[in-house]
N, CA, C and O of each residue as an XYZ file, in Angstrom:
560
protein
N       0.296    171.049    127.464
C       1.482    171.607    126.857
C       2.706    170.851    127.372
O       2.808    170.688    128.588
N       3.884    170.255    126.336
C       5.023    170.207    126.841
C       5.885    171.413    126.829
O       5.843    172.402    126.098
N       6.877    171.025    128.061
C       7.197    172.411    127.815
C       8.868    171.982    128.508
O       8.825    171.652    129.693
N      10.236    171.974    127.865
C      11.394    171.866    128.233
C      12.201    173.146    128.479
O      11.577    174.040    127.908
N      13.244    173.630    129.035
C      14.412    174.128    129.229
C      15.571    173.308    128.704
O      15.625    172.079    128.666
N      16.445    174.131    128.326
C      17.734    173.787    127.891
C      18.681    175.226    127.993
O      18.630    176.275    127.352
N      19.541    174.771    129.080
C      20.696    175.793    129.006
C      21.947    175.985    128.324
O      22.664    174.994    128.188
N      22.309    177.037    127.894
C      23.401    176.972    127.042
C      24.233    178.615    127.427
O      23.774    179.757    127.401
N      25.531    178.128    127.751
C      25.988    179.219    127.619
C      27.253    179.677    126.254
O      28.067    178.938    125.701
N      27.006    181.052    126.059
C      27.921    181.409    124.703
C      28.841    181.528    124.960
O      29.365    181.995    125.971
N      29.275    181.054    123.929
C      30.908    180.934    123.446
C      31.461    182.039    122.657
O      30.773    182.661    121.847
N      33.024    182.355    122.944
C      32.973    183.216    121.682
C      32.979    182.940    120.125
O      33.039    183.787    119.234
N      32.877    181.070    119.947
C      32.391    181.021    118.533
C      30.837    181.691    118.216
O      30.482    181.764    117.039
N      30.011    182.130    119.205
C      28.595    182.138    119.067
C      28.542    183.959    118.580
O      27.502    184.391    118.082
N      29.255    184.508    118.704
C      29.227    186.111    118.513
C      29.829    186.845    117.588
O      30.937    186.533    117.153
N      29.310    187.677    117.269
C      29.981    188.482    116.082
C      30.711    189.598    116.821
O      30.804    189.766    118.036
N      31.322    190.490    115.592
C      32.207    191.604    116.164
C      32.173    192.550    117.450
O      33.098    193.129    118.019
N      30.713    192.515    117.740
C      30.357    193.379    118.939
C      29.864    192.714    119.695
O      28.815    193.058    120.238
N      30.648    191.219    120.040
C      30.439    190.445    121.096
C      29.027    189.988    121.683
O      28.861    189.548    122.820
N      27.650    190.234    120.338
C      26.593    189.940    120.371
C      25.989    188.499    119.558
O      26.229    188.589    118.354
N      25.413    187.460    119.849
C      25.038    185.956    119.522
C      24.959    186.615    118.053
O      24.544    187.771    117.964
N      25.261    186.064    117.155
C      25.102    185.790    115.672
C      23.867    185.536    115.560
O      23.659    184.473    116.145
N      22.547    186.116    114.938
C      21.156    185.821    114.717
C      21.500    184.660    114.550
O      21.404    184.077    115.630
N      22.096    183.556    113.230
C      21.791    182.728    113.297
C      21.680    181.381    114.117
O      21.027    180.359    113.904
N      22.613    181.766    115.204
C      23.136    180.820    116.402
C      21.631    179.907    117.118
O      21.400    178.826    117.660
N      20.819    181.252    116.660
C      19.436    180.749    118.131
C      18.721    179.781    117.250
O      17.976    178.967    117.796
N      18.904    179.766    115.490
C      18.307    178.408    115.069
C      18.946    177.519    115.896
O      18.255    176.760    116.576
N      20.320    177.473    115.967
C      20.815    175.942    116.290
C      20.753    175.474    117.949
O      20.808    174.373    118.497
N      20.585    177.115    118.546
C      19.992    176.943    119.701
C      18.577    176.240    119.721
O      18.293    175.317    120.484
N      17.832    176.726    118.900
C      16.689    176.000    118.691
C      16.308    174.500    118.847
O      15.499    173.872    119.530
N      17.542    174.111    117.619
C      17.560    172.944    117.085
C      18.003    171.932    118.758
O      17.517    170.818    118.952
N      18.751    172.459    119.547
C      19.507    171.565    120.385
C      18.442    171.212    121.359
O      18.400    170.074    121.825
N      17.198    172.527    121.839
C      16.350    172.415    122.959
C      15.313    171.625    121.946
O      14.625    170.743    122.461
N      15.200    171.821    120.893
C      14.160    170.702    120.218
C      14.191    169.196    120.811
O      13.478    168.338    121.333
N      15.535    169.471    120.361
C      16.071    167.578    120.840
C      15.955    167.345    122.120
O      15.393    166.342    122.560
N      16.625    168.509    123.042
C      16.080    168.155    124.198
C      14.725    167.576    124.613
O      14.552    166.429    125.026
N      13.857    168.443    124.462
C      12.690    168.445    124.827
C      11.804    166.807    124.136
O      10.930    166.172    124.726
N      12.329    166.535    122.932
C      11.542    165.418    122.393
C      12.195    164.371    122.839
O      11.886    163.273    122.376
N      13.457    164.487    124.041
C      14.128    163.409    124.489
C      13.470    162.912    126.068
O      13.221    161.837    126.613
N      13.345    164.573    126.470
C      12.456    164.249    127.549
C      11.431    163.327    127.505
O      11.474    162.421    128.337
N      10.615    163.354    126.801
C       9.467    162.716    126.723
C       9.276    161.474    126.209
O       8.169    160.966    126.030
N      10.703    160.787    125.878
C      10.705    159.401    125.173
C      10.492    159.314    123.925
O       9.787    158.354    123.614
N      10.899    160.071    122.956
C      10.958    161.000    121.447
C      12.473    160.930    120.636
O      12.822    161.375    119.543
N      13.149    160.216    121.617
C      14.726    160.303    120.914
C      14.376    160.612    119.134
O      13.345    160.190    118.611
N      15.362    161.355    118.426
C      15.546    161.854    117.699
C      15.740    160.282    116.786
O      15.000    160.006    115.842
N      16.741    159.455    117.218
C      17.063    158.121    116.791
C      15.880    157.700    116.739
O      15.247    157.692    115.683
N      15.435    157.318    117.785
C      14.150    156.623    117.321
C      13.035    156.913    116.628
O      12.416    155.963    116.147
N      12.569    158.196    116.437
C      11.704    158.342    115.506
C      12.355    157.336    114.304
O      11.865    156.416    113.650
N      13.756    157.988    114.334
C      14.134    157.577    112.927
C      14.196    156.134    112.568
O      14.287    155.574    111.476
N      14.137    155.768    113.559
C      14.287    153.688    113.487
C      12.938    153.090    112.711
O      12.849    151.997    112.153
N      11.690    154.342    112.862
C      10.174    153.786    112.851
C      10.458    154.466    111.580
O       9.379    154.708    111.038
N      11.505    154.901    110.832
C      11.322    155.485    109.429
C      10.478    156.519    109.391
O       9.841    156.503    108.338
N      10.134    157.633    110.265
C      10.033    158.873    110.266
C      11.430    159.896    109.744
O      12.527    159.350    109.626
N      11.294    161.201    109.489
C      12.385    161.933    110.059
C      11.573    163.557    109.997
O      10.713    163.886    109.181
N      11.932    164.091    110.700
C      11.148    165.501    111.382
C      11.956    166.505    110.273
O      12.928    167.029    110.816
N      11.845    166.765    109.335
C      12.646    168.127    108.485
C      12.049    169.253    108.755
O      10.868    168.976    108.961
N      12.270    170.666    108.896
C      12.200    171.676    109.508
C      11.599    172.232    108.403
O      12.526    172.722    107.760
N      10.230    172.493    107.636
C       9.420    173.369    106.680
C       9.319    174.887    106.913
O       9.030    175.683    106.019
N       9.620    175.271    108.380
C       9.575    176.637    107.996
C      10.057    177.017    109.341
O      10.102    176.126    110.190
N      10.413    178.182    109.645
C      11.106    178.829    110.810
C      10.825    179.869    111.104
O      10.366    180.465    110.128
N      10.848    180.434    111.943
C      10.924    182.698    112.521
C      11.343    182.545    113.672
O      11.332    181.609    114.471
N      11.848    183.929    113.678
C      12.652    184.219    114.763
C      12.601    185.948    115.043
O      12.956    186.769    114.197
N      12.068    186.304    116.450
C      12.126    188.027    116.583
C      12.981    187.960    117.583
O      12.983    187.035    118.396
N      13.984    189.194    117.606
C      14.929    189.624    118.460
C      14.648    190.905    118.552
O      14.611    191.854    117.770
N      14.375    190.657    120.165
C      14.056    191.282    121.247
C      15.780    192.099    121.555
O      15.908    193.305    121.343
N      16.372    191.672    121.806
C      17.633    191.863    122.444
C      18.785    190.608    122.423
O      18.465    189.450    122.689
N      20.042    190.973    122.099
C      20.690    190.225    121.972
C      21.863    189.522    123.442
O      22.558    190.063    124.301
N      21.598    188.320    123.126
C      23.015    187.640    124.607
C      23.981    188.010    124.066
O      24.014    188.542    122.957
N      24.987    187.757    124.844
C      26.337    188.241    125.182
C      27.251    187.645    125.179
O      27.118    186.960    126.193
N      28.515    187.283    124.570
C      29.638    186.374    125.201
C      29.712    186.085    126.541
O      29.871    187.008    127.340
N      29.607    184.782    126.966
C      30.171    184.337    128.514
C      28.324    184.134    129.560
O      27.960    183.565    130.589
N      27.677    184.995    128.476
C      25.968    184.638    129.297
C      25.907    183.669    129.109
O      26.579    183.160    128.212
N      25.039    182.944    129.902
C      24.452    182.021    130.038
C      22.963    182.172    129.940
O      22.229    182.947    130.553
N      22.618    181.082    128.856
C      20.922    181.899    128.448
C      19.775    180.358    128.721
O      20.247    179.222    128.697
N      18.533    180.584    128.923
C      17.601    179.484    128.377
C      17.056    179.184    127.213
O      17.827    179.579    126.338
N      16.384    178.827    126.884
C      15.772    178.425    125.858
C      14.703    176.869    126.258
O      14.872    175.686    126.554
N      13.715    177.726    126.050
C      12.433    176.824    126.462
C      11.461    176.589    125.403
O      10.724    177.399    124.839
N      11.584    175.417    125.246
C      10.731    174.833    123.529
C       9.513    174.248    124.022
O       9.603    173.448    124.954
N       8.495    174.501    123.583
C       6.766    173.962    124.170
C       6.104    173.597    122.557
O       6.098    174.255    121.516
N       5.638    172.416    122.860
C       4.281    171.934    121.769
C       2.793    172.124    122.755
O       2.683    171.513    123.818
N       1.811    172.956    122.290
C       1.214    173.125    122.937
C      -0.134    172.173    122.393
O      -1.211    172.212    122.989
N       0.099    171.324    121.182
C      -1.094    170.664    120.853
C      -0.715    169.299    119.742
O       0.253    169.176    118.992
N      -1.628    168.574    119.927
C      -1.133    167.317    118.855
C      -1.092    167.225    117.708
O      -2.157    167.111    117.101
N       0.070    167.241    117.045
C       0.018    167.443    115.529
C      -0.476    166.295    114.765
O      -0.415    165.083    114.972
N      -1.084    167.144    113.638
C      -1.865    165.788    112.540
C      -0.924    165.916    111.492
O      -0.431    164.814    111.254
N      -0.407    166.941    110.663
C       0.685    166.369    109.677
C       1.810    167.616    109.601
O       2.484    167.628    108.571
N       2.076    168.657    110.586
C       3.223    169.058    111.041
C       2.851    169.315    112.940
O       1.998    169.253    113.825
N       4.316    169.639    112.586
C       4.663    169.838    114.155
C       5.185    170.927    114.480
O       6.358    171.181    114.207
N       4.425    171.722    115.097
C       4.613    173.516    115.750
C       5.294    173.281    117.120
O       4.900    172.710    118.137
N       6.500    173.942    116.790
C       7.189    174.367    118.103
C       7.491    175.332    118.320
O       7.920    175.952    117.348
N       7.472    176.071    119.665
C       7.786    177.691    119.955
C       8.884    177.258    120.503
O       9.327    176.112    120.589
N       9.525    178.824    121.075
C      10.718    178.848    121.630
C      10.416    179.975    122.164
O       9.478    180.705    121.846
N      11.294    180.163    123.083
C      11.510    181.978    124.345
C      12.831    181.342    124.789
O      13.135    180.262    125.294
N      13.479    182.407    124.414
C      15.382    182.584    125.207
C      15.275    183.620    125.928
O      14.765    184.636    125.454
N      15.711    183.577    127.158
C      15.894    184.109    127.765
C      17.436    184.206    128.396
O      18.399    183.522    128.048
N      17.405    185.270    129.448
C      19.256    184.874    130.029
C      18.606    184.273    131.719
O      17.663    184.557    132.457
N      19.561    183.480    131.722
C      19.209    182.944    133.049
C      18.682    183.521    134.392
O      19.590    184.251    134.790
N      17.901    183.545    135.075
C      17.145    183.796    136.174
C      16.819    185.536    135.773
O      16.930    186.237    136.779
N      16.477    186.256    134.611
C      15.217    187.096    133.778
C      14.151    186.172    133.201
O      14.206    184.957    133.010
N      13.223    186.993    132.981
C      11.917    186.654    132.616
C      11.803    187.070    131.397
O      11.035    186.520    130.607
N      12.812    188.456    130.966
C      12.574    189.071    129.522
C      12.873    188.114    128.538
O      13.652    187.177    128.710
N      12.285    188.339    127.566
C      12.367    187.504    126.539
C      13.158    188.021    125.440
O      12.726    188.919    124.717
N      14.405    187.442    125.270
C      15.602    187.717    124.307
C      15.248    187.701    122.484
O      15.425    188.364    121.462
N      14.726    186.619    122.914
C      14.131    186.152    120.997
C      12.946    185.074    121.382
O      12.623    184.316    122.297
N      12.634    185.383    120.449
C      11.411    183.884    120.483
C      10.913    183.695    118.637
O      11.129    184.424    117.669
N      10.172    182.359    118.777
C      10.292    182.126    117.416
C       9.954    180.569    117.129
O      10.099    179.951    118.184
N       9.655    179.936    116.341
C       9.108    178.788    115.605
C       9.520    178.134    114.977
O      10.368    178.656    114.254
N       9.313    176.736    114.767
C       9.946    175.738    113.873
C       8.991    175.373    113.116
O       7.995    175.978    113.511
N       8.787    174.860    112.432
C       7.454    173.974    112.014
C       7.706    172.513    111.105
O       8.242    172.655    110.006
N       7.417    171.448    111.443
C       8.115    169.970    110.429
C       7.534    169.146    110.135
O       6.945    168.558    111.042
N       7.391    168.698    108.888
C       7.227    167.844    108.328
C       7.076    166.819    108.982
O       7.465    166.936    110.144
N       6.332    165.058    108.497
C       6.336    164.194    109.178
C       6.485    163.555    107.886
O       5.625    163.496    107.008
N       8.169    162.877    107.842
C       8.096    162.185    105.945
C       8.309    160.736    106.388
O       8.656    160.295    107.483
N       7.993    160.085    105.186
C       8.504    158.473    105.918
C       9.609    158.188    105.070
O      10.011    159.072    104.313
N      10.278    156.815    105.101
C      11.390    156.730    104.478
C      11.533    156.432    102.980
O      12.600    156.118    102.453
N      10.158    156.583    102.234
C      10.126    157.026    100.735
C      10.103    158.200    100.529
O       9.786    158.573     99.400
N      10.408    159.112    101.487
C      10.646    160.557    100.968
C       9.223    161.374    101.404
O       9.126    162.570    101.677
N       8.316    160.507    101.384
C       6.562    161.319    101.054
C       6.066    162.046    102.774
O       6.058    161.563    103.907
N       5.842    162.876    102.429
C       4.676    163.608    103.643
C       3.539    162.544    103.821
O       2.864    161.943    102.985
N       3.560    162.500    105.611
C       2.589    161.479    105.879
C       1.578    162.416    107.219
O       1.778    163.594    107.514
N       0.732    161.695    107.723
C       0.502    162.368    109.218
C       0.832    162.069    110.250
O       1.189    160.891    110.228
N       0.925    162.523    111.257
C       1.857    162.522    112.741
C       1.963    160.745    112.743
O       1.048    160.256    112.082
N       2.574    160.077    113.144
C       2.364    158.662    113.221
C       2.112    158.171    114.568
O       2.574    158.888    115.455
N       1.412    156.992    114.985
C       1.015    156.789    116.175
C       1.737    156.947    117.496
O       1.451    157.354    118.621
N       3.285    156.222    116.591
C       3.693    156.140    118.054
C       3.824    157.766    118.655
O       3.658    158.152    119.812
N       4.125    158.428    117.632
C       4.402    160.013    118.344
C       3.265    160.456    118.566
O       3.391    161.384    119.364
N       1.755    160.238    118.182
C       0.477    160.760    118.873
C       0.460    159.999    120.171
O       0.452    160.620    121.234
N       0.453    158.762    120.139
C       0.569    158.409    121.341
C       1.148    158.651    122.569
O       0.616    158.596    123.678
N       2.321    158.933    122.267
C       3.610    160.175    123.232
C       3.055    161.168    123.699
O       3.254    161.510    124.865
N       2.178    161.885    122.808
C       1.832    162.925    122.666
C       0.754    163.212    123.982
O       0.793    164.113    124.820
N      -0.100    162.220    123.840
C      -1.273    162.084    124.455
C      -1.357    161.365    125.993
O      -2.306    161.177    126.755
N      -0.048    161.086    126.075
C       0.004    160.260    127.381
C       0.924    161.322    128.004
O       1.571    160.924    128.973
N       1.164    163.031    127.501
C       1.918    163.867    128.512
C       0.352    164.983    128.304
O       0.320    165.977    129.028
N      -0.495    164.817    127.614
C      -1.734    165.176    128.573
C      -1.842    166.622    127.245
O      -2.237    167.743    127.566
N      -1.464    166.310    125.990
C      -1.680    167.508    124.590
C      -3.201    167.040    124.274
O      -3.645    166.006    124.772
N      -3.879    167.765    123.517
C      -4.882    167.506    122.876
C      -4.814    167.831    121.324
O      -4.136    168.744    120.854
N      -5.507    167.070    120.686
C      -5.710    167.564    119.170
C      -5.931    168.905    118.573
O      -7.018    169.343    118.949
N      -5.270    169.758    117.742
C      -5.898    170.912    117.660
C      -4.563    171.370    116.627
O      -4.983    172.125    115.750
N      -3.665    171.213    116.553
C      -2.602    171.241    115.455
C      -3.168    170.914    113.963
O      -3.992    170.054    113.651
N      -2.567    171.740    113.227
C      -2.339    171.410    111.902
C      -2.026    170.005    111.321
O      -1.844    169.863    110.112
């Protein structure tokens, strides 16, 4: 399994009237520990894209548990737990910093297109990435 952290603390652009994260915020929370995490591992976002990949987001969920707060400071920990053959499953768990409860959690799931537009399968160099942080085959 990979497995990243990314901290973020809210802003009051991130909250609605009762000073609670806007559901939609934790996609883009999502979106930021994604990048993190595929940066960790030598995955830059750019570079996929140089090899004429690009990762588009096919489907999403999200359960809320409980909502952060203006001025918290929360985690968000994104894990691939297996090697994808023609999407890519990512979880998520937010949490607030140094709890264990789990705030929201929830899924991405993406495409692997090349630069004619078409759905392809995972491409080497990213299995290869994949396989040299110790995932095994077993993804979709």
């Amino acid at each position: 399994m990979i497995s990243h952290d990314h901290l973020v603390k809210i802003y009051y652009k991130d909250v609605d009237q009762m000073g609670i994260v806007y559901y939609s915020r934790y996609l883009e929370y999502f979106e930021a520990s994604r990048t993190e995490l595929l940066a960790s591992i030598g995955l830059g976002v750019t570079d996929i894209e140089k090899n004429g990949i690009i990762l588009p987001v096919i489907s999403s969920h999200c359960e809320y548990s409980r909502g952060a707060k203006f001025e918290q400071k929360i985690t968000v920990r994104s894990k691939i737990s297996s090697i994808p053959r023609s999407r890519l499953h990512i979880d998520y768990y937010v949490f607030l910093n140094n709890e264990r409860e789990i705030l929201v959690s929830g899924y991405t799931e993406h495409a692997f297109i090349n630069d004619k537009g078409v759905a392809v399968r995972a491409p080497k160099m990213i299995l290869d990435c994949f396989r040299q942080e110790g995932l095994v085959a077993i993804g979709k």
